[in-house]
N, CA, C and O atoms as a GROMACS GRO file, in nm:
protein
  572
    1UNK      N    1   6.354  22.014  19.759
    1UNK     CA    2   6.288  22.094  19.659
    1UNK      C    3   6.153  22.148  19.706
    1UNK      O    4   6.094  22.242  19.652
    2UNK      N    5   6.111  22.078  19.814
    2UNK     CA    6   5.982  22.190  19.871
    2UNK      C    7   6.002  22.310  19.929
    2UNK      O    8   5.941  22.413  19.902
    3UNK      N    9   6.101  22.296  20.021
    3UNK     CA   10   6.127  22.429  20.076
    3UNK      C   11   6.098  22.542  19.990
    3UNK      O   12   6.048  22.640  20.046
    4UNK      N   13   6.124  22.550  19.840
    4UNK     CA   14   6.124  22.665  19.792
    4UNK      C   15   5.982  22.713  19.771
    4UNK      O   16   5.993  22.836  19.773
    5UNK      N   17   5.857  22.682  19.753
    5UNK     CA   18   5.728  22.696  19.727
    5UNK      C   19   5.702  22.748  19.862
    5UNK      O   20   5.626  22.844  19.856
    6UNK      N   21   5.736  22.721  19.973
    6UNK     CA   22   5.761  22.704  20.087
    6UNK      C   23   5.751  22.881  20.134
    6UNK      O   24   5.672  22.956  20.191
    7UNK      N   25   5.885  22.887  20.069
    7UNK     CA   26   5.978  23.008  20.091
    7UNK      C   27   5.882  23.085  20.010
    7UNK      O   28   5.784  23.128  20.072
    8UNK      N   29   5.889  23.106  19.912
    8UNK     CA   30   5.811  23.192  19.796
    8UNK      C   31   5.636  23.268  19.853
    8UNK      O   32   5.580  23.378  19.841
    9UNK      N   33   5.601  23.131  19.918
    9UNK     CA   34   5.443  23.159  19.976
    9UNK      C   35   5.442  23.243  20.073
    9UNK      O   36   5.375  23.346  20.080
   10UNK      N   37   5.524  23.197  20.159
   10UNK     CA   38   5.584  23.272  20.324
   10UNK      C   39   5.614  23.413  20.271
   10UNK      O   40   5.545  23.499  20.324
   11UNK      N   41   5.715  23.465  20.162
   11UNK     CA   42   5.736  23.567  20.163
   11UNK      C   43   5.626  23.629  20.067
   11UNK      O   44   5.637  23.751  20.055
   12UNK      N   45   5.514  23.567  19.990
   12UNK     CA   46   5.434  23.660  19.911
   12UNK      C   47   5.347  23.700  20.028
   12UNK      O   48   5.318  23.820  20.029
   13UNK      N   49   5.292  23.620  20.138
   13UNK     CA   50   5.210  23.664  20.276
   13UNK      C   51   5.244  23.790  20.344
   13UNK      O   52   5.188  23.899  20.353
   14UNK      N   53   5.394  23.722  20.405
   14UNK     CA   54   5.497  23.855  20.457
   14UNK      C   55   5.419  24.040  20.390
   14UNK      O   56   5.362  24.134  20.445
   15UNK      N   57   5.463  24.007  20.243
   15UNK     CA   58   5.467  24.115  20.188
   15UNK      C   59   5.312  24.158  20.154
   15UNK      O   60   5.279  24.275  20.133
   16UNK      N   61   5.222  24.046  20.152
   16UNK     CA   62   5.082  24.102  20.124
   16UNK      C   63   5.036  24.171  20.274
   16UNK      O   64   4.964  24.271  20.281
   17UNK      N   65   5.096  24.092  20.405
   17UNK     CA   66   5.066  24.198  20.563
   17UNK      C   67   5.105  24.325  20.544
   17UNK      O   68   5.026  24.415  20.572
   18UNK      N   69   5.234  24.354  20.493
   18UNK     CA   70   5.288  24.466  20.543
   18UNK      C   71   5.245  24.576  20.414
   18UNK      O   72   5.256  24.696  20.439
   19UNK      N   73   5.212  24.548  20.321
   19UNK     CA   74   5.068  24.602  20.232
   19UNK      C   75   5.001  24.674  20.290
   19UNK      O   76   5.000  24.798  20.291
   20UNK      N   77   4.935  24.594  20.347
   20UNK     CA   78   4.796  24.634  20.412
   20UNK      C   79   4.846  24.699  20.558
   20UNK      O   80   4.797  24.811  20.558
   21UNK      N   81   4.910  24.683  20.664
   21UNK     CA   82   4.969  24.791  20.770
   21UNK      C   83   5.002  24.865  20.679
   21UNK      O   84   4.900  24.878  20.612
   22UNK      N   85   5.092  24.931  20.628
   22UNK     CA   86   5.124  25.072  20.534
   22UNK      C   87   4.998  25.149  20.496
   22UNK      O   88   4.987  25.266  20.534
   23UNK      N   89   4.901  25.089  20.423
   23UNK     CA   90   4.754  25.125  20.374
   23UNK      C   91   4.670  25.177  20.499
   23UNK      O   92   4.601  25.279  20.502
   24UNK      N   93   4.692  25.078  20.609
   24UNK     CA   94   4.555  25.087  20.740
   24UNK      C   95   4.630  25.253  20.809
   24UNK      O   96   4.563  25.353  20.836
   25UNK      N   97   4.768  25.241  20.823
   25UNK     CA   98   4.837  25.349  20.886
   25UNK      C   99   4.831  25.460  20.827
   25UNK      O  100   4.836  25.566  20.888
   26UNK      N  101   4.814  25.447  20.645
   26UNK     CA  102   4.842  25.608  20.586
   26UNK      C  103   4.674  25.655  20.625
   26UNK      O  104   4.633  25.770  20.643
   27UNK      N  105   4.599  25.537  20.629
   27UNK     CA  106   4.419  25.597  20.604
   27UNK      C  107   4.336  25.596  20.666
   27UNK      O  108   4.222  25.618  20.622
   28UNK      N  109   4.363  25.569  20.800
   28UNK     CA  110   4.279  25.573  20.961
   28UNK      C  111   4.319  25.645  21.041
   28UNK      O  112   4.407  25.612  21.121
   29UNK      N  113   4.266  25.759  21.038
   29UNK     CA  114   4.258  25.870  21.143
   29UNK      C  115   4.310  25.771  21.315
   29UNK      O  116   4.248  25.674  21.355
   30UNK      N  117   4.437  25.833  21.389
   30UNK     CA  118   4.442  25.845  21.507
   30UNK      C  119   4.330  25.907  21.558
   30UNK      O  120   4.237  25.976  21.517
   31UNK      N  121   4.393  25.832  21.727
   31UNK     CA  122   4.249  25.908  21.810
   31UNK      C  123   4.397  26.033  21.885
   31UNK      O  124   4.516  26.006  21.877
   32UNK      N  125   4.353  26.130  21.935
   32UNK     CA  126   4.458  26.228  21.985
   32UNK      C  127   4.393  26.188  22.146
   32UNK      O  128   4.275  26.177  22.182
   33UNK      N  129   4.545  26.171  22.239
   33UNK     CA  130   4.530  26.106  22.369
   33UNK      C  131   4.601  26.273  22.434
   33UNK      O  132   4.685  26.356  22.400
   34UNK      N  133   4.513  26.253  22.532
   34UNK     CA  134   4.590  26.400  22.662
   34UNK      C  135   4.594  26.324  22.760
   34UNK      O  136   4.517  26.230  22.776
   35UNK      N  137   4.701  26.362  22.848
   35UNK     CA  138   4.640  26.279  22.998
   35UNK      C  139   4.704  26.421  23.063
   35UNK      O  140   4.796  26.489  23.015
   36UNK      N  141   4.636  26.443  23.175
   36UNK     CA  142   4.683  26.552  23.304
   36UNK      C  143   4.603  26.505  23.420
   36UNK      O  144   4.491  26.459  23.445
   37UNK      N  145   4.737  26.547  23.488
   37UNK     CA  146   4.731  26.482  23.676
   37UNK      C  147   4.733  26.575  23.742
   37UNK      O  148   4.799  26.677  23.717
   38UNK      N  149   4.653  26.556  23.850
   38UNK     CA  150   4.602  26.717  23.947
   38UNK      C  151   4.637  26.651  24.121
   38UNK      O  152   4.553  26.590  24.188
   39UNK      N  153   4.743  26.674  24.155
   39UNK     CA  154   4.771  26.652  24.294
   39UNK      C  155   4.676  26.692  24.398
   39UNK      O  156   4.609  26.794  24.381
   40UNK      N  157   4.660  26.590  24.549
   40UNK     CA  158   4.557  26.647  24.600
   40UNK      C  159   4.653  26.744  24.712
   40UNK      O  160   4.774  26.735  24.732
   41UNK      N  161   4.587  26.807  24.754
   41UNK     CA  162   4.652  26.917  24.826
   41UNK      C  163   4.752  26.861  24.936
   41UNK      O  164   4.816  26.946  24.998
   42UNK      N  165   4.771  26.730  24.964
   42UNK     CA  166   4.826  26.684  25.094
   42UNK      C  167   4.960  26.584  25.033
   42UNK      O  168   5.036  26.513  25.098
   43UNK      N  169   4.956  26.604  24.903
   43UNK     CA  170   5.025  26.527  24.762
   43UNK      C  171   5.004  26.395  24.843
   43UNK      O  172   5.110  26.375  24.903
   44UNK      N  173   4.919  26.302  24.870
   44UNK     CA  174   4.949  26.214  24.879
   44UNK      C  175   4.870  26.148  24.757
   44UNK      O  176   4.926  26.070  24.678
   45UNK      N  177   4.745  26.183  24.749
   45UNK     CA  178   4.669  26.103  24.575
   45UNK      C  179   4.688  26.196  24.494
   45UNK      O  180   4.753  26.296  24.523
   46UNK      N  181   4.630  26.175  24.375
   46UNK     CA  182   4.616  26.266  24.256
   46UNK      C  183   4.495  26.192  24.191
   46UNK      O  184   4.434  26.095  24.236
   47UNK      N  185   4.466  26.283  24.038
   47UNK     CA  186   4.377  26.234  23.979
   47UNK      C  187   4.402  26.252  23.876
   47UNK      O  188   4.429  26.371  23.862
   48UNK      N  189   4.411  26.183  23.762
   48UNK     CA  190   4.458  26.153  23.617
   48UNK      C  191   4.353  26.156  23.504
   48UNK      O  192   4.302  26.052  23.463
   49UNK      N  193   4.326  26.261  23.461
   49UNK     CA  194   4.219  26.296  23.344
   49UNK      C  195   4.275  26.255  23.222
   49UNK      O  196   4.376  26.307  23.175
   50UNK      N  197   4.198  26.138  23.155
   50UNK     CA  198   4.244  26.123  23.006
   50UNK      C  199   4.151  26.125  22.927
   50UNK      O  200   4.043  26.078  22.963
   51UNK      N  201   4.160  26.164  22.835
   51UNK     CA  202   4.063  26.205  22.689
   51UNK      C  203   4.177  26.161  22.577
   51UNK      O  204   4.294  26.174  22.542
   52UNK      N  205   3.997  26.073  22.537
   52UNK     CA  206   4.064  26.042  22.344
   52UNK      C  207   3.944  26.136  22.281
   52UNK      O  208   3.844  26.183  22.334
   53UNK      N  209   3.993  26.143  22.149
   53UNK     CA  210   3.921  26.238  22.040
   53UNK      C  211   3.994  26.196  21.946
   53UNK      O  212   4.114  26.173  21.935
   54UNK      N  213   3.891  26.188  21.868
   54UNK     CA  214   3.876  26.130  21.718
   54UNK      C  215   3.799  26.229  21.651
   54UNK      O  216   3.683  26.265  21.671
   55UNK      N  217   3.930  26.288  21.526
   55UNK     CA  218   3.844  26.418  21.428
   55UNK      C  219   3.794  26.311  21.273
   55UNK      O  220   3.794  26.396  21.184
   56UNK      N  221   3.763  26.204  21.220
   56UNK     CA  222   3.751  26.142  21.095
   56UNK      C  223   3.648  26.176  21.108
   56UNK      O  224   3.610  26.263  21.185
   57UNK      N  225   3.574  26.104  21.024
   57UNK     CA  226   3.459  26.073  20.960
   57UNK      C  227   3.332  26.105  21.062
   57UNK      O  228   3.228  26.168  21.044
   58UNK      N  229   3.387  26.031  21.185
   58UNK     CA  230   3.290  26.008  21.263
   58UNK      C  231   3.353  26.080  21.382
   58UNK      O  232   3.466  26.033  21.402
   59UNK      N  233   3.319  26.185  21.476
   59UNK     CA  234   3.467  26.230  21.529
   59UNK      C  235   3.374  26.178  21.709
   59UNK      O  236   3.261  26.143  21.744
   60UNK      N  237   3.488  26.199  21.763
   60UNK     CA  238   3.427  26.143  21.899
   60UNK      C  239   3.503  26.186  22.027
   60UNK      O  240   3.625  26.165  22.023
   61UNK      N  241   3.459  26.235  22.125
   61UNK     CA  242   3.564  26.238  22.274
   61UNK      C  243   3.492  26.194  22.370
   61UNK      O  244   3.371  26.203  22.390
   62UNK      N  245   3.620  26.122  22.458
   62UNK     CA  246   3.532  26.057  22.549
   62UNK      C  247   3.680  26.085  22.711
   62UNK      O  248   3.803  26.094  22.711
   63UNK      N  249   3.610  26.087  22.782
   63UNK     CA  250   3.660  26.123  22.891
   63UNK      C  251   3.669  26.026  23.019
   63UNK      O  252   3.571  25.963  23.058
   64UNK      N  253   3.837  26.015  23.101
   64UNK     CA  254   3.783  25.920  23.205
   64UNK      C  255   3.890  26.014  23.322
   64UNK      O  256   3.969  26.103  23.291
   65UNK      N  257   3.861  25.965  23.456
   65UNK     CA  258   3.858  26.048  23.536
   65UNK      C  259   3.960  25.927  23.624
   65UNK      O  260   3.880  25.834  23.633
   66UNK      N  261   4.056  25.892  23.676
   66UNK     CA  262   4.107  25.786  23.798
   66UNK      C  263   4.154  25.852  23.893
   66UNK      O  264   4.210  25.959  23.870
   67UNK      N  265   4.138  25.793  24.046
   67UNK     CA  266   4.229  25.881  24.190
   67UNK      C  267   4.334  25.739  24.214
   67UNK      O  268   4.302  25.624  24.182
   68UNK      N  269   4.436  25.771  24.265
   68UNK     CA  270   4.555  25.673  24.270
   68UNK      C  271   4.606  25.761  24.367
   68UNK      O  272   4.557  25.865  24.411
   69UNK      N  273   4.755  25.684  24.403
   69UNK     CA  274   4.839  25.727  24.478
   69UNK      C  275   4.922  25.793  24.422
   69UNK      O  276   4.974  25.749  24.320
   70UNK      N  277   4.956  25.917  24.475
   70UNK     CA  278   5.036  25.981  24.402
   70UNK      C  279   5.182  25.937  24.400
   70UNK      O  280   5.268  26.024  24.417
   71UNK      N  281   5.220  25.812  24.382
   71UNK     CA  282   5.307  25.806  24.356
   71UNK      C  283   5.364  25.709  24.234
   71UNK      O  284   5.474  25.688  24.182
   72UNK      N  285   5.226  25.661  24.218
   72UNK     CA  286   5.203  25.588  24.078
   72UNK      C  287   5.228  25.674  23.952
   72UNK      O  288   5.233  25.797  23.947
   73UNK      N  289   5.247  25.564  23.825
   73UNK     CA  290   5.232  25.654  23.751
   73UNK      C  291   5.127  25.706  23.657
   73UNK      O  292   5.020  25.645  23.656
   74UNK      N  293   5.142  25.800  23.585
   74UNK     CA  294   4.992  25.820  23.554
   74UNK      C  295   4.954  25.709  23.465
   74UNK      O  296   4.832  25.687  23.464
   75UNK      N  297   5.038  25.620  23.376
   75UNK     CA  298   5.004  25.537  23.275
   75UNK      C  299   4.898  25.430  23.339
   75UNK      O  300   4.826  25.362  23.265
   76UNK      N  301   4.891  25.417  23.511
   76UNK     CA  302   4.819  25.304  23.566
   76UNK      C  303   4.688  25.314  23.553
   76UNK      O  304   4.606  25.224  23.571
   77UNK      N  305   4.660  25.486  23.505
   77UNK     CA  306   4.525  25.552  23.502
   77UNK      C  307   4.453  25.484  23.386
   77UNK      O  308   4.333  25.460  23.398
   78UNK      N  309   4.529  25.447  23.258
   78UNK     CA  310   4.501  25.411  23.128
   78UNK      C  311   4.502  25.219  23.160
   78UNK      O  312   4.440  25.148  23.081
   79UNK      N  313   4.569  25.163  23.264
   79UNK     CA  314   4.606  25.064  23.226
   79UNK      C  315   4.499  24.983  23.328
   79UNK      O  316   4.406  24.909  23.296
   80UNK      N  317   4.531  25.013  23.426
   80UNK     CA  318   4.476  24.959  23.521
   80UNK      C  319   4.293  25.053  23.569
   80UNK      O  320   4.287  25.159  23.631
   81UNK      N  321   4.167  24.970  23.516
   81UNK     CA  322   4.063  25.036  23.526
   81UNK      C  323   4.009  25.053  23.680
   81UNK      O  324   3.920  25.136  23.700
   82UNK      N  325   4.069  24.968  23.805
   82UNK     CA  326   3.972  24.949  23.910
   82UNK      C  327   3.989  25.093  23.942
   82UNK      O  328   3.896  25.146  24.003
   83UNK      N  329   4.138  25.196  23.898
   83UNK     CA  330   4.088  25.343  23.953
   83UNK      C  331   4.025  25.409  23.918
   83UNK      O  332   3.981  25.501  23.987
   84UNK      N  333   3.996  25.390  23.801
   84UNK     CA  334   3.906  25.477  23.718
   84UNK      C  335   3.729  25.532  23.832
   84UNK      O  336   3.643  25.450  23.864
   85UNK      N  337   3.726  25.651  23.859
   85UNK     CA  338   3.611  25.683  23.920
   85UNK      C  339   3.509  25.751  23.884
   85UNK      O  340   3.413  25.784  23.954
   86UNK      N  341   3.540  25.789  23.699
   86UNK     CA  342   3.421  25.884  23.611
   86UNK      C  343   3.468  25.830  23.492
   86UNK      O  344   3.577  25.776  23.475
   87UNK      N  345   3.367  25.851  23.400
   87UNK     CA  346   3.417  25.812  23.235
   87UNK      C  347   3.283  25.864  23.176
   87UNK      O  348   3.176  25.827  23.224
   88UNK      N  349   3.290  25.948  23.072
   88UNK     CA  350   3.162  26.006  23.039
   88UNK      C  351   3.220  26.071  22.892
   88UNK      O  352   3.343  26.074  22.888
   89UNK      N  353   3.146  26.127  22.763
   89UNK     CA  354   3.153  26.186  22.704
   89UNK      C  355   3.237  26.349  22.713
   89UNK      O  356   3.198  26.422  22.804
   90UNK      N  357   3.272  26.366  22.684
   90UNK     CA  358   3.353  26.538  22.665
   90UNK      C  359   3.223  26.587  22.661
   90UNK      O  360   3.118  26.527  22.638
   91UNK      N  361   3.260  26.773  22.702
   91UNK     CA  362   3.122  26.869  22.681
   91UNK      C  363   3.235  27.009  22.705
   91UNK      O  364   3.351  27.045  22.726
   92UNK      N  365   3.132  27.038  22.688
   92UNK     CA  366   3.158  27.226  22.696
   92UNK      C  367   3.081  27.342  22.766
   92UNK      O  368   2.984  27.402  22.718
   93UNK      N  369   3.144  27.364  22.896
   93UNK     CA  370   3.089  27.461  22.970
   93UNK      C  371   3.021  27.568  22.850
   93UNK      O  372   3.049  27.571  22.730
   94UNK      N  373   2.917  27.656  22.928
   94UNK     CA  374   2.852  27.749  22.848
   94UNK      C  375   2.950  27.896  22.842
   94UNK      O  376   2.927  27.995  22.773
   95UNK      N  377   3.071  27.877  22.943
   95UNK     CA  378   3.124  27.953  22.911
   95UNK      C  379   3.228  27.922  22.804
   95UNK      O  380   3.274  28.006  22.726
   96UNK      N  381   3.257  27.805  22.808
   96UNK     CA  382   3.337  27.759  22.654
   96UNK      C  383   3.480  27.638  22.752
   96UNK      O  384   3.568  27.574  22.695
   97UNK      N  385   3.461  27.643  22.872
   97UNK     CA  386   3.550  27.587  22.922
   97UNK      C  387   3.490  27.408  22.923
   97UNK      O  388   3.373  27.372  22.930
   98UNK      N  389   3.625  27.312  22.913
   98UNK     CA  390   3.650  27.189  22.846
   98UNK      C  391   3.546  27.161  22.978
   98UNK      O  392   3.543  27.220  23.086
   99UNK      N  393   3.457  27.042  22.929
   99UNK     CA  394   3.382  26.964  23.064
   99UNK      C  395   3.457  26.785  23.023
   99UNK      O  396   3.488  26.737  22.914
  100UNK      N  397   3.466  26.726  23.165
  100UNK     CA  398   3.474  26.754  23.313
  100UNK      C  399   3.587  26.862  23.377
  100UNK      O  400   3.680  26.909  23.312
  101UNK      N  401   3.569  26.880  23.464
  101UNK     CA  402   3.687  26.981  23.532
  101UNK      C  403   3.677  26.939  23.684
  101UNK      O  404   3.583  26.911  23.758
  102UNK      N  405   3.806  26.947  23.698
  102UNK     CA  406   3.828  26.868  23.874
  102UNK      C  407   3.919  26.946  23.929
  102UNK      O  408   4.003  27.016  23.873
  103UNK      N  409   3.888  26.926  24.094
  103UNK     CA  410   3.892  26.979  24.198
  103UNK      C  411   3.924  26.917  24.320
  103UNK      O  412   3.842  26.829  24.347
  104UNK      N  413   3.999  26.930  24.391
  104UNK     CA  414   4.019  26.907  24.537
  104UNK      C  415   4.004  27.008  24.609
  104UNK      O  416   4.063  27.115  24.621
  105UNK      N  417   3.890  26.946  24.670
  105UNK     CA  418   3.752  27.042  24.772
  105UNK      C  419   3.922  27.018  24.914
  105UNK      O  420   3.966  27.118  24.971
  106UNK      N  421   3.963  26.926  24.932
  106UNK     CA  422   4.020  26.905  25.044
  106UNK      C  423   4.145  26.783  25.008
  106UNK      O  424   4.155  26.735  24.895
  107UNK      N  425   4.224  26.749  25.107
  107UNK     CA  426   4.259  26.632  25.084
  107UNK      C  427   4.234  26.480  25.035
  107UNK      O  428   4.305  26.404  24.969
  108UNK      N  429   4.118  26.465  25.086
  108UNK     CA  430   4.050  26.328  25.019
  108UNK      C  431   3.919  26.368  24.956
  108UNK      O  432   3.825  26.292  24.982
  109UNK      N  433   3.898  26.449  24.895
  109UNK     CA  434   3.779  26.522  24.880
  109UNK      C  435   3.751  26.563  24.723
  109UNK      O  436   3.712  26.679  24.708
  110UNK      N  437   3.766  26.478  24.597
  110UNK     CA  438   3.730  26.538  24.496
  110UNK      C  439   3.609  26.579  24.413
  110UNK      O  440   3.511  26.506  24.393
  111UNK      N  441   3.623  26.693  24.370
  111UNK     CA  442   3.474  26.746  24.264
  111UNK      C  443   3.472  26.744  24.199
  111UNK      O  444   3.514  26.853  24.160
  112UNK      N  445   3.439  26.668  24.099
  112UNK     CA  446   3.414  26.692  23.996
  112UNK      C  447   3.278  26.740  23.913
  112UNK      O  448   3.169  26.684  23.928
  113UNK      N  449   3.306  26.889  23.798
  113UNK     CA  450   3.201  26.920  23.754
  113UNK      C  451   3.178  26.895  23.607
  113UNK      O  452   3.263  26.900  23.518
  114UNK      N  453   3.052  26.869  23.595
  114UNK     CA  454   3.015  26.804  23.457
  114UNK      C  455   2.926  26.892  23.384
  114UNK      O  456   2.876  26.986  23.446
  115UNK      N  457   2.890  26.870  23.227
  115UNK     CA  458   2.828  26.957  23.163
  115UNK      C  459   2.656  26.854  23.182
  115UNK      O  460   2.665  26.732  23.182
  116UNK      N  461   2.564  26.898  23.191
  116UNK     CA  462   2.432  26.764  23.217
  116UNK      C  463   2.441  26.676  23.092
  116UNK      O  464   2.462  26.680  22.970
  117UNK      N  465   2.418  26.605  23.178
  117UNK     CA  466   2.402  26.444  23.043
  117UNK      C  467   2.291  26.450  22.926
  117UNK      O  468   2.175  26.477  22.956
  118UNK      N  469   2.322  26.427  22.810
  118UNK     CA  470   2.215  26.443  22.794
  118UNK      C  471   2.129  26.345  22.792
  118UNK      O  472   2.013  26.383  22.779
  119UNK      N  473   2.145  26.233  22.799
  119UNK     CA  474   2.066  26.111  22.828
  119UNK      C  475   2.138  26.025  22.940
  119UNK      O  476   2.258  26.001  22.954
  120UNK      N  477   2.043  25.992  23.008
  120UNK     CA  478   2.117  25.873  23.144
  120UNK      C  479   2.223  25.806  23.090
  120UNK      O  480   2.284  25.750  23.182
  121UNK      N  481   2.294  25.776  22.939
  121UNK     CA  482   2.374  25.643  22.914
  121UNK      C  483   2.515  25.781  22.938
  121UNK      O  484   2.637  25.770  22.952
  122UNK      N  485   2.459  25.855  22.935
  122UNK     CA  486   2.615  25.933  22.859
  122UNK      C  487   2.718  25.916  22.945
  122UNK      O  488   2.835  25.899  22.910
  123UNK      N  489   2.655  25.921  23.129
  123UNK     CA  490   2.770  25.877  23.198
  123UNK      C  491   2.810  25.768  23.242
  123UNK      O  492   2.765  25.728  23.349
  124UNK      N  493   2.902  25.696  23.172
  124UNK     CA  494   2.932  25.550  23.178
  124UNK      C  495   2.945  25.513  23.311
  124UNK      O  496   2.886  25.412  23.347
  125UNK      N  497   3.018  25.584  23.399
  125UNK     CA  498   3.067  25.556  23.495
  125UNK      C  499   3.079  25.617  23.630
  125UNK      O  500   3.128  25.729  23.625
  126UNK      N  501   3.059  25.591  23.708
  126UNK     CA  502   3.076  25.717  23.854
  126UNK      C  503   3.081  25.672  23.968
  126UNK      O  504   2.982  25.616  24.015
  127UNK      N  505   3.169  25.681  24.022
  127UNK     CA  506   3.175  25.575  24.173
  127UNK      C  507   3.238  25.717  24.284
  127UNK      O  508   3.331  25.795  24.267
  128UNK      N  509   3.129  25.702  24.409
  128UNK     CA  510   3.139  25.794  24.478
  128UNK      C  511   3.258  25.761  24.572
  128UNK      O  512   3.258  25.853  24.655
  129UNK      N  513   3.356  25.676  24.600
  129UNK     CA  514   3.491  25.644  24.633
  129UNK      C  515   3.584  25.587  24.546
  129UNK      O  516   3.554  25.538  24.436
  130UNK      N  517   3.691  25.591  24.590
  130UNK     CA  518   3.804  25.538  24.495
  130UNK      C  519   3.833  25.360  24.534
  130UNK      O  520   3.767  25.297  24.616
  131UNK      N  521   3.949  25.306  24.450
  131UNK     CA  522   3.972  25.197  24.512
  131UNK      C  523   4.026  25.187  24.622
  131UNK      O  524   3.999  25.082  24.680
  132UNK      N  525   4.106  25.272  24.685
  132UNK     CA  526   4.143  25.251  24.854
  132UNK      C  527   4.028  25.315  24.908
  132UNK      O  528   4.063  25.411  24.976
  133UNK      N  529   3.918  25.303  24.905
  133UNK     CA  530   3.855  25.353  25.030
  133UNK      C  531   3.852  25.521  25.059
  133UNK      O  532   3.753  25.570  25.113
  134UNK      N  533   3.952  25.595  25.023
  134UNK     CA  534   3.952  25.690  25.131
  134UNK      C  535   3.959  25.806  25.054
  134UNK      O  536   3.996  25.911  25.106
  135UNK      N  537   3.922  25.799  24.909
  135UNK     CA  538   3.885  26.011  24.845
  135UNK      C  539   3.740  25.945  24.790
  135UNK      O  540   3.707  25.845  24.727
  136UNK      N  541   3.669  26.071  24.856
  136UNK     CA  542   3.525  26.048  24.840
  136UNK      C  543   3.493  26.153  24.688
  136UNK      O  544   3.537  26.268  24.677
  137UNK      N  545   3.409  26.083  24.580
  137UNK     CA  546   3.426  26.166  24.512
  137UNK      C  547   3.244  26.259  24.481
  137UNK      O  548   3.147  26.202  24.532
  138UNK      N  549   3.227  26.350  24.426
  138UNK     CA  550   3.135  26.438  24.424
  138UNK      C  551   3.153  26.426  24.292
  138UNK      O  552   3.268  26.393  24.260
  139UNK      N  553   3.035  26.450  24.155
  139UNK     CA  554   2.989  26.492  24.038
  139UNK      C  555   2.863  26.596  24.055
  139UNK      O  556   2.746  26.570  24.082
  140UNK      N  557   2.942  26.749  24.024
  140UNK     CA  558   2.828  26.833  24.053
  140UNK      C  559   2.785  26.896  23.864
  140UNK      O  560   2.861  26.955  23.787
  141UNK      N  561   2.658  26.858  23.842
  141UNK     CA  562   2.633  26.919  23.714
  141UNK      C  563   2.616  27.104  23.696
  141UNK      O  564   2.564  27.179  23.779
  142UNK      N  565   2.673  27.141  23.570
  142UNK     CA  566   2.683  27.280  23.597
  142UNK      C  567   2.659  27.318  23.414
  142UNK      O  568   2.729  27.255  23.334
  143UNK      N  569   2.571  27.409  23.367
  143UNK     CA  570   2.552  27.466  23.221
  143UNK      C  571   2.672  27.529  23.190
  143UNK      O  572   2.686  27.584  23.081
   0.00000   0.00000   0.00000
């Protein structure tokens, strides 16, 4: 005869969780995810640009930059951070074009150009090589 109090509690919980997921899902803004991969000219790396943005209340984009082997996939860019080689706020060229924007100057050779920071914190991140050693990377600021 306990089991049933048992049962009854278990399923009023059950049903008070899945309440509240239904509620959190109809009324919290997603963040909108892009990812694009830019081969280096010799296809042996690439570089995997992902941006989240958030339009709610509070809206937000934030940008990260990884070099890998091109034969990975891009999800390792999101998963795995040691490639990650930029991460900074979104911006907007003065001509209206999306900031960062990247480049392969050469085979191991990437550029990346940025809109200026506006305070030292904005760029989280920047490492002038990758994790193998061998694409050297450049951040050139541009209005």
């Amino acid at each position: 005869m306990r089991a049933k109090p048992f049962i009854i509690g278990f399923l009023a919980i059950v049903a008070v969780l899945a309440a509240v997921s239904i509620y959190l899902s109809a009324t919290v803004d997603r963040a909108d995810k892009s990812v694009a991969a830019l081969v280096s000219p010799d296809g042996k790396f690439k570089a995997v640009t992902i941006s989240f943005a958030g339009h709610g209340a509070t809206p937000f984009c934030v940008v990260s930059i990884s070099v890998m082997l091109a034969v990975y996939p891009d999800e390792f860019a999101q998963q795995r951070k040691e490639y990650e080689v930029f991460s900074a706020p979104c911006g907007t060229f003065a001509s209206g074009e999306r900031s960062p924007k990247i480049e392969w100057v050469s085979d191991t050779n990437l550029q990346i150009t940025r809109t200026p920071a506006p305070d030292a914190k904005a760029a989280r991140s920047t490492k002038n090589i990758d994790v193998t050693k061998s694409v050297h990377v450049t951040v050139v600021e541009r209005d």
